[in-house]
C-alpha positions in Angstrom: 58.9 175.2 25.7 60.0 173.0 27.9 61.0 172.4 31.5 63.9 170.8 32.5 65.2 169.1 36.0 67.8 166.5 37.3 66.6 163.5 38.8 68.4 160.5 40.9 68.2 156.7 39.6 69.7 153.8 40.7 72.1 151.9 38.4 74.2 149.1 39.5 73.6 149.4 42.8 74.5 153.1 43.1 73.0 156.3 42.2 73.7 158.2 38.7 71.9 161.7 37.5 70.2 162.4 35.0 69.0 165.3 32.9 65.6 165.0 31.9 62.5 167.1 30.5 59.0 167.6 30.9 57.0 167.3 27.6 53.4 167.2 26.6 52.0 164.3 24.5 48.4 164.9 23.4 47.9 167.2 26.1 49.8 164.0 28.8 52.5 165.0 30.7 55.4 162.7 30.2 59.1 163.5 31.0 62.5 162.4 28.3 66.0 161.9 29.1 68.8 164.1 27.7 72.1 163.3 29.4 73.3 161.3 32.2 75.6 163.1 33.8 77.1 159.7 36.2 77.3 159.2 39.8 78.9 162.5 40.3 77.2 166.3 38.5 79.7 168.0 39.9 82.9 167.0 37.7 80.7 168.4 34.9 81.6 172.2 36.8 85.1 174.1 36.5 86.4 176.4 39.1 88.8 179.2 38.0 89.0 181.0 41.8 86.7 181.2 44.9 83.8 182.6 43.1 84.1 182.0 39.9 82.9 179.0 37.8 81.6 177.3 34.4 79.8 174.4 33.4 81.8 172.5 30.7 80.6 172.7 26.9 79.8 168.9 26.8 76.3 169.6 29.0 75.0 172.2 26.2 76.8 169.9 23.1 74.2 166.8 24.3 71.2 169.0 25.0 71.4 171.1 21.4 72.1 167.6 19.9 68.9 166.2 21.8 67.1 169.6 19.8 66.1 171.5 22.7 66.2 175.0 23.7 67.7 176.1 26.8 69.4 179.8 28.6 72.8 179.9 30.7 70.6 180.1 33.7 68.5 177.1 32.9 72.0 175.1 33.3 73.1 177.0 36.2 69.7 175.8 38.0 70.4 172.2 36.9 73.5 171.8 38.7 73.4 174.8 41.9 73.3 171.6 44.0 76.1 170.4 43.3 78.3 173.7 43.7 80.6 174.3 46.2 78.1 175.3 49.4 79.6 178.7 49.7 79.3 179.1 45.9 75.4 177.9 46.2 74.8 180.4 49.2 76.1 183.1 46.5 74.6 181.7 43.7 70.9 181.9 45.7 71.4 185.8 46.7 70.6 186.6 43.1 68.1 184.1 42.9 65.8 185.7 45.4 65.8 188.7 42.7 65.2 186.4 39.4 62.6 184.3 38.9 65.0 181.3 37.0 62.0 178.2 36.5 61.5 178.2 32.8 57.8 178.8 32.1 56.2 176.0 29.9 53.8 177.1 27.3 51.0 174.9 27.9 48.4 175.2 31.0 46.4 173.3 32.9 42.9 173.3 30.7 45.7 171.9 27.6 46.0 169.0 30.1 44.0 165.9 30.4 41.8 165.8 33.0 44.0 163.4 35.8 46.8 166.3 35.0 45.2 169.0 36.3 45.2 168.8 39.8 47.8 167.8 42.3 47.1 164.1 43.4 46.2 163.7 46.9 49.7 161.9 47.8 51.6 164.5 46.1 49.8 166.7 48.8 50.6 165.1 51.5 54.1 164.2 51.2 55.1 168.2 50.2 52.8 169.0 53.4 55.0 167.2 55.8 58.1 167.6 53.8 57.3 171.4 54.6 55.5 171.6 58.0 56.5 168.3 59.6 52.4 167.6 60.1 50.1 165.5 58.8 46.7 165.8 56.0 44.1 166.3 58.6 41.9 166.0 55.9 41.8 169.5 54.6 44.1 169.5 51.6 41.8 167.4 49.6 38.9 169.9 50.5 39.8 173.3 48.6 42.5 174.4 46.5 46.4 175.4 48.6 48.3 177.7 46.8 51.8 176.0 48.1 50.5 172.5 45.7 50.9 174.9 42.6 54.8 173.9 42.4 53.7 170.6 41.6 51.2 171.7 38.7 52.2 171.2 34.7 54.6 168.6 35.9 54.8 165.1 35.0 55.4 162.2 37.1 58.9 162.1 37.0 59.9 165.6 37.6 57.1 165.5 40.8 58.9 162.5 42.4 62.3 164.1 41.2 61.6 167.6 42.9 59.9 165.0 46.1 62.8 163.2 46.0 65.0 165.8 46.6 63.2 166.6 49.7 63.5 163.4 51.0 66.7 163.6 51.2 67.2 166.3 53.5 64.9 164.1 55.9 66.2 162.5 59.6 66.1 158.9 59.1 64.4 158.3 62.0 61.0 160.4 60.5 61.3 158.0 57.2 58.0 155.7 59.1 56.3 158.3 60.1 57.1 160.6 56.6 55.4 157.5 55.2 52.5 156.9 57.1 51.3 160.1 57.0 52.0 160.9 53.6 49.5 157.7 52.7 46.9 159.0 55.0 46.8 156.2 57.0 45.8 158.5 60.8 42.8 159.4 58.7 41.8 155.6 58.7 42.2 155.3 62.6 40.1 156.5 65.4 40.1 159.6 66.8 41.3 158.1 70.1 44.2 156.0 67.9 45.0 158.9 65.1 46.9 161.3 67.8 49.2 158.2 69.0 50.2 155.9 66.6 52.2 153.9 68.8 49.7 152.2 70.6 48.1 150.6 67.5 48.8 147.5 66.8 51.9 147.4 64.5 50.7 144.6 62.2 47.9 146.9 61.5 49.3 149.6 60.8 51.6 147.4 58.5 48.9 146.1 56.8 47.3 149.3 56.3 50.9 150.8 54.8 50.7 148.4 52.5 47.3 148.4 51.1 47.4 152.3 51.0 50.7 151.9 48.4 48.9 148.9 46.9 46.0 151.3 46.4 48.6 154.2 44.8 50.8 151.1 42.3 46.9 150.8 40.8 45.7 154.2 40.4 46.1 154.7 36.7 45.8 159.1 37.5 48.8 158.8 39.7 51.1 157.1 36.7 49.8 159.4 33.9 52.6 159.5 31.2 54.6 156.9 32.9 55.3 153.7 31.5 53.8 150.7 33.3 56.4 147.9 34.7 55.9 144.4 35.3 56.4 143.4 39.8 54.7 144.5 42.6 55.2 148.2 42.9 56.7 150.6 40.7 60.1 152.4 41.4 59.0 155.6 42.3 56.9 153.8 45.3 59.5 150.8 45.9 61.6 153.2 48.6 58.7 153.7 50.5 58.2 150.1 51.7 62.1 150.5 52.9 61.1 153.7 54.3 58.7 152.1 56.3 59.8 148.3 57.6 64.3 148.6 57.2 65.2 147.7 60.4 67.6 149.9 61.5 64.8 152.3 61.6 61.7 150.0 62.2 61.6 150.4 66.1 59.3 150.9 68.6 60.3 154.0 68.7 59.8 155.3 65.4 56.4 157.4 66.2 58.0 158.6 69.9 57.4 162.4 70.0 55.0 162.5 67.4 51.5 163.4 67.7 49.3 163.6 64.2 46.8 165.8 65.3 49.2 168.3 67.3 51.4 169.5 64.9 55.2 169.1 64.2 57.4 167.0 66.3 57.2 167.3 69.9 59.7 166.8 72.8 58.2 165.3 76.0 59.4 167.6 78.9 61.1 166.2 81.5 59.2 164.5 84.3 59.2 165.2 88.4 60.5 162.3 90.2 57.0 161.5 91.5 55.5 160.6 88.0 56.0 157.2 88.1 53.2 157.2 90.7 51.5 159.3 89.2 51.3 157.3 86.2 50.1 154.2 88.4 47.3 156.6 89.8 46.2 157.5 86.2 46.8 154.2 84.5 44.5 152.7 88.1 47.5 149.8 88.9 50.1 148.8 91.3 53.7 148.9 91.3 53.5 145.3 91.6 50.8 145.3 88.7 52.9 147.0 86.4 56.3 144.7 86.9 54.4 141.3 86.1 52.8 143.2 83.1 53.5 143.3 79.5 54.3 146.0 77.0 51.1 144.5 74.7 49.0 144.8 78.3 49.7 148.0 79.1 48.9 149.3 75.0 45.5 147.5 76.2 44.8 149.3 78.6 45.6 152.7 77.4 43.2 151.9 74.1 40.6 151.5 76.5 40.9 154.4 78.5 41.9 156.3 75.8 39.0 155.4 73.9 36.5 156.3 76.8 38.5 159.7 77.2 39.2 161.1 74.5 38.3 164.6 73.7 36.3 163.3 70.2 34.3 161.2 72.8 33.3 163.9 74.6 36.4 163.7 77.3 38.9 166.8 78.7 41.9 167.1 76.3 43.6 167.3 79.8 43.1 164.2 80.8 43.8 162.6 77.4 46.8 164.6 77.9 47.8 162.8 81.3 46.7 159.5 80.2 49.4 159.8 77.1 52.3 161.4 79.0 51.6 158.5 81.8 51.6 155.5 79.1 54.9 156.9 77.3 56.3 157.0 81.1 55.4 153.4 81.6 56.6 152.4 78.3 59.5 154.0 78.4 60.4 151.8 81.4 59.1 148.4 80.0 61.5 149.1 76.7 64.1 149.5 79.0 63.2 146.3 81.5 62.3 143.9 78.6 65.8 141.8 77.4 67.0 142.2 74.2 66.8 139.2 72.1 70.2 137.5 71.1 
């Protein structure tokens, strides 16, 4: 049997769909394509009234002609996203009651051994696509139940299904969706891990980019996938856009996010005395701080914050004050420091 699923390429500078299918080669998982259905799914759906639709004959002519085996509801799943959103919101009411993933009919011990367990990026990126928080380390540890959707898949259909959920991401998480999702706070400091934005940003740069180096060579990761000839292959390419496009490389790309603390955070509001207050904790003047630079004032927050920190022995409180008082002062020095024409 087989298991079937839509996934998005890039053609000509725009995005086309296609139906493809998980098969098993010698016990590889490997994926075949069986009809692209064009920039747009949803012309291949007729609508007759509100409720009621069809998918037209042409999608099961090209898959009996491509000799597979497929149900009514096997199509239906195909193309739900692209129904009309009240239709979908119907459509998913009987879902809950019917379990519609087709069941393939070979398991993991038919599978070679690279196969049978869900790769440590896959982990990571369905982690924070679902919880908005980083690996801390544990999910290569022991065995998580949620990582079994991504089991007796291959390659294509997990970066299809990942894909998906990518979508439905703010732009402005795409660096840190990256970052995470290569593990790269794992490779910092505890005092660094928790605040990303006072590392220097050609180090984390160069650690992006060694980590996705480190994935375009692992031969496990690209079971059943054809090798291509460049730098990076396509399912990683996005990533490094992800990560460095400008329009969502800023300085503010990690603001609100701390690794170690869980899903995206909003800074309260300040009292009008904390600018003081951050003087006090940060031990400078008002005058100190005007002549000083953004890169200083990171300098000086590694240093305390590597002296404080609660991995070094130091009061999460005071860690707490020292990062709420550098944000403060860098808040201010983004908003002092001209713009470059």
């Amino acid at each position: 049997m087989i298991s079937f699923y839509i996934k998005r390429i890039r053609q000509g500078g725009a995005y086309h769909y296609v139906i493809s299918e998980t098969v098993s080669d010698g016990g590889v998982l490997t994926s075949r394509d069986l009809m692209d259905l064009g920039p747009d799914p949803s012309i291949y759906i007729q609508y007759f009234d509100r409720h009621a639709f069809a998918f037209k004959s042409v999608i099961e002519e090209n898959l009996e002609k491509s000799g597979v085996r497929f149900t009514s509801d096997e199509i239906e799943r195909l193309l739900k996203p692209f129904l009309k959103p009240e239709i979908q919101r119907i459509v998913e009411i009987f879902d809950r009651s019917r379990h519609s993933r087709l069941q393939v009919s070979y398991n993991l011990e038919e599978l070679v051994p690279g196969q049978r367990q869900v790769h440590i990026f896959d982990a990571r990126r369905l982690y924070y696509l679902r919880s908005g928080r980083m690996d801390s380390g544990e999910l290569a540890q022991r065995r998580w139940k949620f990582l079994e959707v991504l089991l007796c898949k291959s390659r294509d259909e997990i970066e299809s299904d990942l894909d998906r959920m990518e979508q439905a991401l703010p732009p402005r998480e795409y660096p840190a969706y990256v970052f995470t999702s290569l593990g790269v706070p794992l490779l910092l400091p505890g005092y660094l891990k928790d605040y990303p934005s006072a590392v220097d940003r050609e180090k984390l740069d160069s650690l992006v980019l060694t980590e996705l180096c480190k994935i375009n060579s692992d031969e496990v990761f690209f079971l059943g996938v054809p090798r291509e000839d460049g730098f990076l292959h396509q399912y990683l390419r996005k990533y490094v856009w992800y990560y460095f496009d400008s329009e969502f490389r800023t300085e503010t790309s990690f603001d609100g996010f701390r690794f170690s603390g869980g899903p995206r955070i909003s800074v309260p509001a300040r009292p009008a005395n904390s600018l003081h207050d951050a003087y006090r904790v940060f031990e400078i003047s008002a005058e100190q701080f005007s002549r000083m630079s953004g890169r200083e004032l990171t300098s000086i927050f590694r240093r305390k914050a590597k002296k404080i920190h609660p991995d070094r022995g130091g009061e999460h409180e005071d860690f707490l004050k020292l990062s709420e008082a550098y944000e403060h002062l860098m808040e201010i020095k983004k908003k002092t420091v001209p713009r470059r024409k």
